[in-house]
N, CA, C and O atoms as a GROMACS GRO file, in nm:
protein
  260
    1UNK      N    1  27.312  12.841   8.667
    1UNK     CA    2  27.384  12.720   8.702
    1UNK      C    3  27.289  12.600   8.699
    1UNK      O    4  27.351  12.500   8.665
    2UNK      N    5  27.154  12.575   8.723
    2UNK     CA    6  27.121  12.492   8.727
    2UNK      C    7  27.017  12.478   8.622
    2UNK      O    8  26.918  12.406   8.626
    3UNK      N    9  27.052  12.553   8.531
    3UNK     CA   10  26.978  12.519   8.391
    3UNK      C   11  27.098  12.445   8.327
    3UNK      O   12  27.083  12.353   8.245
    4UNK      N   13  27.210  12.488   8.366
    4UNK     CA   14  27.372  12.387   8.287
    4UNK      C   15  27.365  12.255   8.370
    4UNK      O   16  27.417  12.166   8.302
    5UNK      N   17  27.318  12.204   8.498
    5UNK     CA   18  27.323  12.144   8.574
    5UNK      C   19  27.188  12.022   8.466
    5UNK      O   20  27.215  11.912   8.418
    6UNK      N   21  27.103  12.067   8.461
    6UNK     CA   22  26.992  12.012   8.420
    6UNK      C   23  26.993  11.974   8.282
    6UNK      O   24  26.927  11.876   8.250
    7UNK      N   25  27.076  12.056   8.170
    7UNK     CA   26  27.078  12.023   8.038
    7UNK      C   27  27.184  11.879   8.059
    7UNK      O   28  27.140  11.768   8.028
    8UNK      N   29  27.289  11.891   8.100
    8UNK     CA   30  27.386  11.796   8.156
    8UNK      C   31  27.306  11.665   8.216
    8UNK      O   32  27.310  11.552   8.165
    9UNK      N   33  27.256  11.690   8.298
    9UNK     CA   34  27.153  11.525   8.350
    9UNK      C   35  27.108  11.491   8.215
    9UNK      O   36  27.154  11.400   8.146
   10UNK      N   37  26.977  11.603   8.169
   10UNK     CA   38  26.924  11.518   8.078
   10UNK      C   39  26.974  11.439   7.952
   10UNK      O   40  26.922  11.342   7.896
   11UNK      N   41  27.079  11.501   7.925
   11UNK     CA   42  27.153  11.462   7.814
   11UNK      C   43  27.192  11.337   7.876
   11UNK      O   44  27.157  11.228   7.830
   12UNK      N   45  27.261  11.350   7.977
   12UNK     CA   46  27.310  11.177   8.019
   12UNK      C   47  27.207  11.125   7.992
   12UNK      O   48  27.212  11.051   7.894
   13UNK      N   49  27.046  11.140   8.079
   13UNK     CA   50  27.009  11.067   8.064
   13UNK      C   51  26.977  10.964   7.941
   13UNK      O   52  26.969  10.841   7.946
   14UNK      N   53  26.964  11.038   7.844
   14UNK     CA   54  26.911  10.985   7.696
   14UNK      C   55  27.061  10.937   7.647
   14UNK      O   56  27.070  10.912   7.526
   15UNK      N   57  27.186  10.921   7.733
   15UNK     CA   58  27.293  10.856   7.692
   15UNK      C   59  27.383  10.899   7.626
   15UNK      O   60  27.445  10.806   7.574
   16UNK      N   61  27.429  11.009   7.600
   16UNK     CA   62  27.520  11.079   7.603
   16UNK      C   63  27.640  11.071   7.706
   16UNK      O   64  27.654  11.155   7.795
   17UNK      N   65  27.715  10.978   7.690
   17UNK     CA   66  27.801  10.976   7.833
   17UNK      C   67  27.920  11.128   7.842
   17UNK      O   68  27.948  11.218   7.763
   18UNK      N   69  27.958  11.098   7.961
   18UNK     CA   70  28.064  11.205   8.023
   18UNK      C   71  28.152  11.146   8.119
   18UNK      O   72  28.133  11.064   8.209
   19UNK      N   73  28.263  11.211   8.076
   19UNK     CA   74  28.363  11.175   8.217
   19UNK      C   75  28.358  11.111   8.315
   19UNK      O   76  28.247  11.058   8.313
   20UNK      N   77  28.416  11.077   8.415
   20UNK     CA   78  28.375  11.059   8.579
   20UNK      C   79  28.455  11.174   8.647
   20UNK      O   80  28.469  11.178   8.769
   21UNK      N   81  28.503  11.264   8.565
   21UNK     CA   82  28.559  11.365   8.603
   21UNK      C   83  28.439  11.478   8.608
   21UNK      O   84  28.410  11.548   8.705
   22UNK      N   85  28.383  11.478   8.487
   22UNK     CA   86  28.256  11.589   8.503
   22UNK      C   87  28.124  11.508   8.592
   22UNK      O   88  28.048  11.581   8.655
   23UNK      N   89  28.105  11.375   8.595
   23UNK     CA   90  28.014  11.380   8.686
   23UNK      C   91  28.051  11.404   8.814
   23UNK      O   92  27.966  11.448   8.891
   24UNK      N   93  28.149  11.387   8.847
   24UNK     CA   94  28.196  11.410   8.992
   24UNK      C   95  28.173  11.581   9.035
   24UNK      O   96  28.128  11.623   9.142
   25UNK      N   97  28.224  11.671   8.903
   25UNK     CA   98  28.233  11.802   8.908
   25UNK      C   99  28.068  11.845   8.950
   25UNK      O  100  28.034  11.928   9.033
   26UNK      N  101  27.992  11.770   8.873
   26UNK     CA  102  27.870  11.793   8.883
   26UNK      C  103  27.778  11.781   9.002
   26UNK      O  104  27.691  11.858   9.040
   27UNK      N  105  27.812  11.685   9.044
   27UNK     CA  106  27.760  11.648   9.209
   27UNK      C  107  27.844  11.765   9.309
   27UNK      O  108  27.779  11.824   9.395
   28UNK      N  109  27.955  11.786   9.296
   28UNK     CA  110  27.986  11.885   9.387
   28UNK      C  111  27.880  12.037   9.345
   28UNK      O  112  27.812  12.100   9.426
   29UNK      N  113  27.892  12.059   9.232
   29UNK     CA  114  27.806  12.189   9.180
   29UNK      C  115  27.641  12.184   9.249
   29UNK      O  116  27.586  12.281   9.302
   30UNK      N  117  27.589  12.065   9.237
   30UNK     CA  118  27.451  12.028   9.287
   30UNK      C  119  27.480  12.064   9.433
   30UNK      O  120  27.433  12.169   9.478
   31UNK      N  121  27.548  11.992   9.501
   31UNK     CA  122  27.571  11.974   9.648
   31UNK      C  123  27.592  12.153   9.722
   31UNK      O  124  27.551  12.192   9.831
   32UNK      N  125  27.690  12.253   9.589
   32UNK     CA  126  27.703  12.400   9.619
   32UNK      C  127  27.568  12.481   9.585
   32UNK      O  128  27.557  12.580   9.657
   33UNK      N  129  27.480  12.466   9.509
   33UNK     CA  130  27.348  12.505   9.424
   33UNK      C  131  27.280  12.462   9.520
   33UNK      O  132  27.232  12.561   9.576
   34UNK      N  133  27.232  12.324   9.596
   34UNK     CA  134  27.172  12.343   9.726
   34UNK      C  135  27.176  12.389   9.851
   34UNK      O  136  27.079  12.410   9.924
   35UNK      N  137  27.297  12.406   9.878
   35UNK     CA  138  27.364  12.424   9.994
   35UNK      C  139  27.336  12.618   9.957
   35UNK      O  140  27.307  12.692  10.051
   36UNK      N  141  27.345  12.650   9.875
   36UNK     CA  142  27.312  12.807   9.815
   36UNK      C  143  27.143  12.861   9.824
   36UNK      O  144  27.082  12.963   9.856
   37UNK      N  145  27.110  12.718   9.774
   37UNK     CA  146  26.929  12.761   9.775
   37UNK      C  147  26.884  12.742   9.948
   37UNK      O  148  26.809  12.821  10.005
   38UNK      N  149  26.934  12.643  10.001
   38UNK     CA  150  26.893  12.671  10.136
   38UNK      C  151  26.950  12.768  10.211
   38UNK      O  152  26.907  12.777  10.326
   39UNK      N  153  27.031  12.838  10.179
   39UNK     CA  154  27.111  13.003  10.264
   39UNK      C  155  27.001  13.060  10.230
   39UNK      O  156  26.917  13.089  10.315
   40UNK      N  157  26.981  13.091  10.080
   40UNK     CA  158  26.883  13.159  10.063
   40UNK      C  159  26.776  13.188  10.098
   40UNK      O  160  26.727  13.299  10.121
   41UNK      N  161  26.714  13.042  10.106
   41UNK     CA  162  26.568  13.037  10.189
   41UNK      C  163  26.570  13.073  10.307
   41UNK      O  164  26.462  13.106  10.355
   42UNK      N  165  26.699  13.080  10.397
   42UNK     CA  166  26.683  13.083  10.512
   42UNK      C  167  26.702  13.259  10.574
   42UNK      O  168  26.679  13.312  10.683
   43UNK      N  169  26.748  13.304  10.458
   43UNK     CA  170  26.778  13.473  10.478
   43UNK      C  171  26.649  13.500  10.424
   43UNK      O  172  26.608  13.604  10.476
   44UNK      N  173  26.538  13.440  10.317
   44UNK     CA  174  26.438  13.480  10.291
   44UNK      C  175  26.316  13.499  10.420
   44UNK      O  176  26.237  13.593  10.430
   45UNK      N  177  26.328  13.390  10.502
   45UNK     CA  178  26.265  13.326  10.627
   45UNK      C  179  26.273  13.419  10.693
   45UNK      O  180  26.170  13.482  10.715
   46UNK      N  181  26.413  13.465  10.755
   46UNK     CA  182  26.408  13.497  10.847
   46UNK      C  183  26.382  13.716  10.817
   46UNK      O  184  26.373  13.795  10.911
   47UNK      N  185  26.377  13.766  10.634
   47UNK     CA  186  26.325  13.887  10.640
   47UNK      C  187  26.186  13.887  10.654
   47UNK      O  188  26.124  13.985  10.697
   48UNK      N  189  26.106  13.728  10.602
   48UNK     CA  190  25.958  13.794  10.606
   48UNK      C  191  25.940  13.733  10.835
   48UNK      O  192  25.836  13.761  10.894
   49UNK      N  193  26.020  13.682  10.886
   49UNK     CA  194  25.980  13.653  11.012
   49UNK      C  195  25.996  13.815  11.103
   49UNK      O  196  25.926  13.862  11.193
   50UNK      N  197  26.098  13.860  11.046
   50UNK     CA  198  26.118  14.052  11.103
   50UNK      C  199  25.978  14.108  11.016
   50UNK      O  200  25.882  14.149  11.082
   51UNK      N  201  25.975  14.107  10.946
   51UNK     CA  202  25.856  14.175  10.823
   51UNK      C  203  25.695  14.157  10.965
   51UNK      O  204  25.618  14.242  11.009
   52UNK      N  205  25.708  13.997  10.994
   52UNK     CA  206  25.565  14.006  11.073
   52UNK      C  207  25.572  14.057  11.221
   52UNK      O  208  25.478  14.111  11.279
   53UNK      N  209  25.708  14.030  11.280
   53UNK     CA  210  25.735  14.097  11.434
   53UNK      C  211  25.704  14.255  11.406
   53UNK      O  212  25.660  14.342  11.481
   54UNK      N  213  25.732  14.257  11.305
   54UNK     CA  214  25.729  14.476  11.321
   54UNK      C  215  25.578  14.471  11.244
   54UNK      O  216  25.520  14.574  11.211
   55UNK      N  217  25.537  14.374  11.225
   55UNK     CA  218  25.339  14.416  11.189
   55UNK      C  219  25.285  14.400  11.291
   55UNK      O  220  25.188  14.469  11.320
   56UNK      N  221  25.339  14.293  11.387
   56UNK     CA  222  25.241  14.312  11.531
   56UNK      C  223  25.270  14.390  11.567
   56UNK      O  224  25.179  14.460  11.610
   57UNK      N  225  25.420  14.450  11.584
   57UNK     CA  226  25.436  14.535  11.698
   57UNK      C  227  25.388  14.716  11.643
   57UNK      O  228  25.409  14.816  11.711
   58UNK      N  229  25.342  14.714  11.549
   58UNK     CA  230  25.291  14.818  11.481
   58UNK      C  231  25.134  14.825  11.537
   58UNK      O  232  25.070  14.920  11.582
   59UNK      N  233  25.094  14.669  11.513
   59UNK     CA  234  24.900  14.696  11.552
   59UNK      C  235  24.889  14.682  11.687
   59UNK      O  236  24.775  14.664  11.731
   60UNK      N  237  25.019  14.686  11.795
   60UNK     CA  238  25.004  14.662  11.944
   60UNK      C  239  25.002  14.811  11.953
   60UNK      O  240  24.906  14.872  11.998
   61UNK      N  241  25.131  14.878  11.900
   61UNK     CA  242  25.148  15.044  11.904
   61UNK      C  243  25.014  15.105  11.888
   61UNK      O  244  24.962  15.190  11.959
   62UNK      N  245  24.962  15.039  11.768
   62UNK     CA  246  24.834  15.132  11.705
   62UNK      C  247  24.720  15.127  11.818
   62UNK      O  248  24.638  15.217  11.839
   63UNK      N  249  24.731  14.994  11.892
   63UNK     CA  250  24.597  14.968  11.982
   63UNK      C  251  24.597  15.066  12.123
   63UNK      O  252  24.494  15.114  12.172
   64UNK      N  253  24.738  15.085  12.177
   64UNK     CA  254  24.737  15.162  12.266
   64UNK      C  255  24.726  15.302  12.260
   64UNK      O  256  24.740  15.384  12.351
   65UNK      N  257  24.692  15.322  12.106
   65UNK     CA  258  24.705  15.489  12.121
   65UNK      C  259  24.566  15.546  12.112
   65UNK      O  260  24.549  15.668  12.120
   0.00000   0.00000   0.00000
């Protein structure tokens, strides 16, 4: 999606016009593609934040034994 997102800008940019129907389409797509990459990041966040709670709590286990 955001390689179609990006061929689309650049082409405008160099003047190729489009719709106000597809730019409009397009800003909503951007607005869903970010709104997607930050879920993402945030389910990424929060496996490596479990990933380091169970490494301490592994070298606390390991210290008491």
């Amino acid at each position: 999606m955001n390689e179609l997102l990006s061929i689309i800008e650049n082409t405008s940019l160099i003047g190729i016009p489009y719709p106000d129907a597809i730019k409009k389409g397009i800003k909503v797509l951007q607005k869903k593609t970010s709104k997607m990459d930050n879920s993402f990041q945030q389910m990424i966040n929060a496996l490596e934040d479990d990933e380091k709670e169970n490494e301490k709590e592994n070298k606390e286990e390991n210290q008491h034994d």
